[in-house]
matplotlib code that plots the C-alpha trace (Angstrom):
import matplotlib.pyplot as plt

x = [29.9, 33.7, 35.9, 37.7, 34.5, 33.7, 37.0, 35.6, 32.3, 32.5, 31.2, 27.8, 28.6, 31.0, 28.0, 25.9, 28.9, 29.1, 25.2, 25.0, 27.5, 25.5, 22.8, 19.3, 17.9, 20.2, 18.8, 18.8, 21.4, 24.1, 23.6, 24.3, 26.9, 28.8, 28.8, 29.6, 32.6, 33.8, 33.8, 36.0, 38.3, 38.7, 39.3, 41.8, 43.7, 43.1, 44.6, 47.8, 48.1, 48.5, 51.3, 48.3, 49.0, 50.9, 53.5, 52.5, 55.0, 52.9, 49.1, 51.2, 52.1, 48.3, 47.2, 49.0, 47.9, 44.1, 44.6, 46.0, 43.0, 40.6]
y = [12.6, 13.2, 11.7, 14.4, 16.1, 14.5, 16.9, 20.3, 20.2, 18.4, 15.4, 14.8, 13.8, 17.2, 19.1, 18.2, 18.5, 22.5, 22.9, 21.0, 23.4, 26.5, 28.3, 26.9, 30.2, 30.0, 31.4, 29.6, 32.2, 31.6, 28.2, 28.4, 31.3, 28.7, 26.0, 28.3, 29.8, 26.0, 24.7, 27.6, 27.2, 23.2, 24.3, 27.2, 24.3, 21.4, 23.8, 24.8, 20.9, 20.6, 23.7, 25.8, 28.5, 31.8, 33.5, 36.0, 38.2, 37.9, 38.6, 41.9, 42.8, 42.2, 44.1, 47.3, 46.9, 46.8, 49.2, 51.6, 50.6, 51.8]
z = [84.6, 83.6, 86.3, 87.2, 87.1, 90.9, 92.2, 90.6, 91.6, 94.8, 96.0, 97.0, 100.5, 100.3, 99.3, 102.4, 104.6, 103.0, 103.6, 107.2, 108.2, 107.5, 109.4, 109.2, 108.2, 105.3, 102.1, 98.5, 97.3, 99.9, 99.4, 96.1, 96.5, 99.2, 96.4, 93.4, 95.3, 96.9, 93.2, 92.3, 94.5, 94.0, 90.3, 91.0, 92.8, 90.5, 87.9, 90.3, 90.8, 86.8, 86.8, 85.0, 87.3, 87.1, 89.3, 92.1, 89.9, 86.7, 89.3, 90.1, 86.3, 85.2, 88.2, 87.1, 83.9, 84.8, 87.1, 84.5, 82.4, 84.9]

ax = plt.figure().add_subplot(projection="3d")
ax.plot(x, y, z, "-o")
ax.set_aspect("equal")
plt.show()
């Protein structure tokens, strides 16, 4: 594993942590929906942390544009 791979995907003891907190009757998929969307989010702000991001200016201008599209 990558060492900054750790801070993407989560810890193991951050995995538990996600799952213990979740209803017992949870189902495979929103386990795995929970995780999938945690991971994205620890990227979305790993890449902010590395100035990878874009202004709330620039998610307006794209926004118009696929909106247009559609």
């Amino acid at each position: 594993m990558k060492s900054g791979q750790a801070k993407i995907y989560g810890t193991k003891k951050e995995v538990i942590n996600l799952i213990k907190g979740m209803p017992e009757e949870v189902s495979t998929t929103d386990i795995m929906a929970k995780l999938y969307f945690h991971q994205k989010v620890n990227l979305g702000l790993k890449e902010l942390d590395e100035g990878k991001g874009i202004s709330h200016e620039e998610v307006k201008e794209r926004m118009k544009k696929y909106a247009s599209v559609q």
